[in-house]
C-alpha positions in Angstrom: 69.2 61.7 61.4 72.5 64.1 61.0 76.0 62.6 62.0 76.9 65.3 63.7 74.1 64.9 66.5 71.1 62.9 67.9 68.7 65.1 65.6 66.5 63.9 63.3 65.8 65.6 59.9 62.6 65.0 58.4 61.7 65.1 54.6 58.2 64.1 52.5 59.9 61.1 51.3 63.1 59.4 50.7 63.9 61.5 47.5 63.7 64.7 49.3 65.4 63.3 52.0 68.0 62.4 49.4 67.9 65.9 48.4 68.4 67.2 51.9 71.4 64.7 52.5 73.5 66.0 49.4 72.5 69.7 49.9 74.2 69.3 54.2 77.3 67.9 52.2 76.6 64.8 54.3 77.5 62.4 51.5 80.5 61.9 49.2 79.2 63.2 46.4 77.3 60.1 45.3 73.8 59.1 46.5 73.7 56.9 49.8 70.9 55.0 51.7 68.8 56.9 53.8 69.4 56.0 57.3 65.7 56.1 58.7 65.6 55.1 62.2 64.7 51.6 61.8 67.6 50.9 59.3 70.0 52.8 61.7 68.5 50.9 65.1 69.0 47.5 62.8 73.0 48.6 62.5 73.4 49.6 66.0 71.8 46.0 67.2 74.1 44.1 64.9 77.2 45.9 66.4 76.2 44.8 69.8 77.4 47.7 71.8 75.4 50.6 73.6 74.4 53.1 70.4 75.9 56.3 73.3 79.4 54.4 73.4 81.8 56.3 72.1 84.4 54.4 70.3 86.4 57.2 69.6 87.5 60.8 68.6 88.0 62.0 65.1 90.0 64.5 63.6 90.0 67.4 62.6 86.7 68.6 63.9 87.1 66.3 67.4 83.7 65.0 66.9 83.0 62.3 68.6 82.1 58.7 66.9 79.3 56.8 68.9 78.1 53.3 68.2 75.1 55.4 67.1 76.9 58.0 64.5 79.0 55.4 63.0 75.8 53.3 62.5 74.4 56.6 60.5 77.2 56.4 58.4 77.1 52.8 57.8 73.8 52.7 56.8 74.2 55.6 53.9 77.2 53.8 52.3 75.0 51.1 52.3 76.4 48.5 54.5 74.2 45.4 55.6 74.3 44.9 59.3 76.6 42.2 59.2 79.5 44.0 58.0 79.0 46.9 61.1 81.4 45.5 63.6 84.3 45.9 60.8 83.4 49.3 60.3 83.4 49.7 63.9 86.6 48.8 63.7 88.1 50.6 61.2 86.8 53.9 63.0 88.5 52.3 66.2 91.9 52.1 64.1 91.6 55.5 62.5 90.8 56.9 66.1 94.4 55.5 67.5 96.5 58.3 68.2 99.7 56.6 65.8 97.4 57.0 62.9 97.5 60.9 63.4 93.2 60.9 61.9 93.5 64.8 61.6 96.8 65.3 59.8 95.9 62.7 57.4 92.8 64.5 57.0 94.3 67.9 56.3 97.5 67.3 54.8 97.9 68.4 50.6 98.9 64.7 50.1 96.9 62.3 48.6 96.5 60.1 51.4 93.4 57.5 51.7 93.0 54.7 54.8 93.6 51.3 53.3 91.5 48.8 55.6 92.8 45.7 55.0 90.6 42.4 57.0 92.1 39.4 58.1 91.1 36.1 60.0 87.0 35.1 59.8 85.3 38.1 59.1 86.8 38.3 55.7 84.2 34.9 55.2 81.5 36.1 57.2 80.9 39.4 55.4 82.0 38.2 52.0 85.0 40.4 51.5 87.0 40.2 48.2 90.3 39.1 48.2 91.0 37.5 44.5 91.0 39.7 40.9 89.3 43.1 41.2 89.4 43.5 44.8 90.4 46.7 45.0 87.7 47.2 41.8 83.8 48.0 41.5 81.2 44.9 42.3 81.9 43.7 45.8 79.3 45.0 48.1 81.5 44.5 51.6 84.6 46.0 49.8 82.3 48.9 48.9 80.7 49.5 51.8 82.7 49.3 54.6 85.7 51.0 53.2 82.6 54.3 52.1 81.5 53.9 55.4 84.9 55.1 57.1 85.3 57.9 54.4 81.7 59.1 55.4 82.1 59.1 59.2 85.4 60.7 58.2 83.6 63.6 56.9 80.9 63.6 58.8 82.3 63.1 61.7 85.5 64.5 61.5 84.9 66.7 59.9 87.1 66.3 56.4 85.2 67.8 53.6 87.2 68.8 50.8 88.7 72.1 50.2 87.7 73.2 53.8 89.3 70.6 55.7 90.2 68.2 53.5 93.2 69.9 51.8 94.3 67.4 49.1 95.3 69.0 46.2 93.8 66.0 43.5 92.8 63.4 46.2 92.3 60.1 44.2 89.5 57.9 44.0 90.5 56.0 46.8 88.8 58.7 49.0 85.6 57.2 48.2 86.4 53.4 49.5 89.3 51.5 50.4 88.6 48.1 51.7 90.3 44.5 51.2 90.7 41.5 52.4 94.2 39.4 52.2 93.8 35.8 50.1 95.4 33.7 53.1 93.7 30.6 51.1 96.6 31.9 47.9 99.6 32.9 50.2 102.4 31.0 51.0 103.0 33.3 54.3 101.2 33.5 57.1 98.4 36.4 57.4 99.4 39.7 57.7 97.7 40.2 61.1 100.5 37.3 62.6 103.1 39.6 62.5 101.8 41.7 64.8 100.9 39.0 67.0 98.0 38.1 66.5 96.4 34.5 66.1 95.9 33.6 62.8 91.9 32.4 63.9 91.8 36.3 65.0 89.6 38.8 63.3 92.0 41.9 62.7 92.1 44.5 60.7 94.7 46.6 59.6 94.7 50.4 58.0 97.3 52.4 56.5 97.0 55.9 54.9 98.6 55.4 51.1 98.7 56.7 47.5 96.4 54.6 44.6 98.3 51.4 43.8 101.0 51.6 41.7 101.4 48.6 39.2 104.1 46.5 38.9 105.0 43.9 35.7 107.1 41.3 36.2 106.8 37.7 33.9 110.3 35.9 35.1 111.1 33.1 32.7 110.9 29.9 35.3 114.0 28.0 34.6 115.4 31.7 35.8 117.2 30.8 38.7 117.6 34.6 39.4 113.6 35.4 38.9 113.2 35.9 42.5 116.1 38.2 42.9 115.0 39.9 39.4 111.3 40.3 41.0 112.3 42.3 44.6 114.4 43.9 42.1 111.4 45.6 40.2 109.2 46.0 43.4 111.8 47.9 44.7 112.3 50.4 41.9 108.4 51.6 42.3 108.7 51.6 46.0 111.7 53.9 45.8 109.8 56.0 43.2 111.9 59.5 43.0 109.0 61.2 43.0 107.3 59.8 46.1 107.0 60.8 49.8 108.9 57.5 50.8 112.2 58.5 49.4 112.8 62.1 50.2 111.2 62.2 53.8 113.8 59.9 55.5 112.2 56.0 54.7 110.2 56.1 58.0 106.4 55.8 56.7 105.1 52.2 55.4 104.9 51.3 52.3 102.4 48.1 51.0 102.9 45.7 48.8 99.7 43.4 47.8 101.4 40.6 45.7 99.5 38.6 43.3 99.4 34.9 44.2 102.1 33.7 41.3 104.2 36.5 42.3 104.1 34.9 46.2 104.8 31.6 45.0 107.7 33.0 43.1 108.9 34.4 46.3 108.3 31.3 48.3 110.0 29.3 46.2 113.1 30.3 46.2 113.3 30.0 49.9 112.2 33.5 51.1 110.1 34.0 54.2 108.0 37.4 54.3 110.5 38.5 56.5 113.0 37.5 54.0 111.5 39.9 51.5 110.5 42.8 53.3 114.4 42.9 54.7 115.6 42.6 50.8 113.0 44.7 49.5 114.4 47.3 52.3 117.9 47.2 51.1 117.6 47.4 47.5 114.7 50.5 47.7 117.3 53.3 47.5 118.1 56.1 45.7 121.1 58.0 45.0 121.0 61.5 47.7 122.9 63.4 45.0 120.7 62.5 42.1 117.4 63.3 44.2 118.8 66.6 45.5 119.8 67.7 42.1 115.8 66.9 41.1 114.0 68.7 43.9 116.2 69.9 46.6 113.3 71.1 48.7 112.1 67.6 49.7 115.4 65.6 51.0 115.7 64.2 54.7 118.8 62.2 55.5 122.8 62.3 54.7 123.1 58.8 53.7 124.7 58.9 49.8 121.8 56.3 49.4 118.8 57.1 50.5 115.9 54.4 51.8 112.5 54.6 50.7 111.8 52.4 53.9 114.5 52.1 56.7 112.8 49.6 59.1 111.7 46.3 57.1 108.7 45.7 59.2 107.1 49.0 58.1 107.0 46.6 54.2 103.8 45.5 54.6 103.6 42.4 52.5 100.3 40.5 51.8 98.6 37.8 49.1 95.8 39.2 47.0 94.6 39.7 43.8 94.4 37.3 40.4 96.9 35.7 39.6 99.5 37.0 36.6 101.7 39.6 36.0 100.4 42.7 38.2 101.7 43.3 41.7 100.6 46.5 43.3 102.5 48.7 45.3 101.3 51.5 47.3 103.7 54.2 49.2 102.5 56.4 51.9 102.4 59.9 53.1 105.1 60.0 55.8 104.5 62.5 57.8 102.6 63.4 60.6 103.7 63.4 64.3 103.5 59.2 64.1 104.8 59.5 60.7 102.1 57.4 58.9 102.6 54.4 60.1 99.8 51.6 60.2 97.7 50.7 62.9 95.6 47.2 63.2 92.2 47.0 65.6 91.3 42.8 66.4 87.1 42.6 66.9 84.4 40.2 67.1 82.1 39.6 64.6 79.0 39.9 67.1 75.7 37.6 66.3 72.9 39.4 66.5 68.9 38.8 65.9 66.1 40.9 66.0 62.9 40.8 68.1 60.1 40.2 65.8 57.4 42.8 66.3 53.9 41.5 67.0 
């Protein structure tokens, strides 16, 4: 069965089929399951919606994503049917008109959607949020962020170097899924600021670079760590050399602290809205230094120039092992919604099948 259509393809057997798969450019370059009808009507029934809905419109082909197509899709990155309504919903998000699907499919930059979960599903599906989540070995991770690149291509059409105009792309193009460790964070969940109940299932996706590390081991009878910490985030979020900076601070930026790093935070006092307004202020760069680097790329007249003007667009989450590492990830900026993130609340729908007599 194609992604692009109700066909069906046919094939001696699943290694030909396989075969056929890679040779369509229906796959992301590595080998996926082969959605045979019964594995794909197992995924629809688990997302508990009509397989002819169409949840939305994806760039930059237009094609549109049924419960049905997105099941296809699903099924090939190898998702079990319990994780389908999250990849429902991450084709949802993507298919909001703020998240601009076909200019983030098209543009040079390499831009990948980070899905990040929330509330209960994060438990029901088993999604990672501790060390090595954004790593190999966790199944949901895997699979549901693969199963949004695939309906992405096969869908919408973004296959690289026709489409898909990414200059290097980056590894992230393959999967991008997490889950925040609201168990490890002294915040509340990401998904509250946006007002959501914290007992909500929400997910949130942002187009970004690969995470960039951050190293910071403050000495703990440092009454400055804190302050010395935003200090160092904010240095790698105002990279010279990124979008963030040189296209007027407008995009989102995310920053996935490890668990120590949030207690660090917390303990001097700060709220998340506390950091993401310090972390805004002290993300700048000099406008006379950056224009003598690369004068092509400079928006705004400020003799400091933000990485990321309005605080809210720091988005600030728990995950991770604990140590050192914090991981910050800028964005594309650009677009006609100028990358900013979009979040999609669902249901994780019980489902059971009929036994066959």
């Amino acid at each position: 069965m194609t992604p692009v259509s109700n066909s069906m393809l046919s094939a001696a057997d699943e290694t030909e089929a396989l075969e056929q798969l890679h040779r369509d450019r229906c796959t992301d370059g590595l080998p996926v399951i082969v959605p045979t009808r019964e594995r794909v009507e197992r995924m629809v029934l688990a997302g508990g919606l009509d397989e002819d809905l169409v949840v939305g419109v994806m760039g930059p082909q237009n094609g549109a994503a049924t419960v049905l197509h997105v099941a296809v899709n699903a099924v090939m990155a190898g998702c079990m049917p319990d994780y389908f309504p999250v990849a429902l919903a991450a084709v949802r998000a993507v298919c909001q008109p703020d998240f601009d699907l076909a200019e983030v499919q098209g543009t040079t930059h390499a831009v990948a959607p980070l899905i990040i979960v929330n509330g209960p599903a994060r438990d029901a599906c088993g999604l990672a949020s501790g060390a090595g989540l954004m790593g190999p070995g966790h199944r949901a991770n895997a699979s549901i962020g693969r199963a949004l690149r695939l309906c992405m291509m096969n869908i919408g059409g973004g296959l690289p170097g026709i489409s898909d105009m990414a200059l290097h792309g980056h590894p992230a193009k393959f999967t991008f899924c997490v889950a925040e460790d609201e168990e490890s964070s002294p915040f509340p969940p990401l998904h509250t600021g946006f007002g959501y109940a914290a007992e909500q299932s929400v997910l949130t996706v942002v187009g970004v670079e690969g995470p960039h590390s951050v190293i910071f081991n403050g000495d703990l009878d440092d009454p400055e760590r804190a302050e010395k910490l935003l200090h160092v985030l904010a240095a790698v979020i105002a990279n010279q050399g990124s979008n963030n900076v040189r296209l007027g601070g407008i995009s989102a930026v995310v920053v996935m602290l490890n668990p120590d790093h949030a207690e660090m935070l917390a303990c001097a006092g700060l709220t998340r809205e506390d950091v993401q307004r310090r972390l805004s202020e002290l993300a700048v760069q000099p406008r006379t230094l950056l224009a003598w680097q690369n004068s092509g790329y400079l928006v705004g007249d400020e003799d400091m120039l933000p990485a990321v003007r309005d605080p809210a667009n720091i988005l600030l989450l728990t995950a991770g092992g604990r140590g050192v590492y914090t991981m910050v990830m800028p964005s594309w900026c650009a677009g006609a919604h100028e990358n900013v993130a979009v979040h999609q609340a669902f249901e994780m729908t019980p489902f059971c099948e009929i036994p066959t007599v």
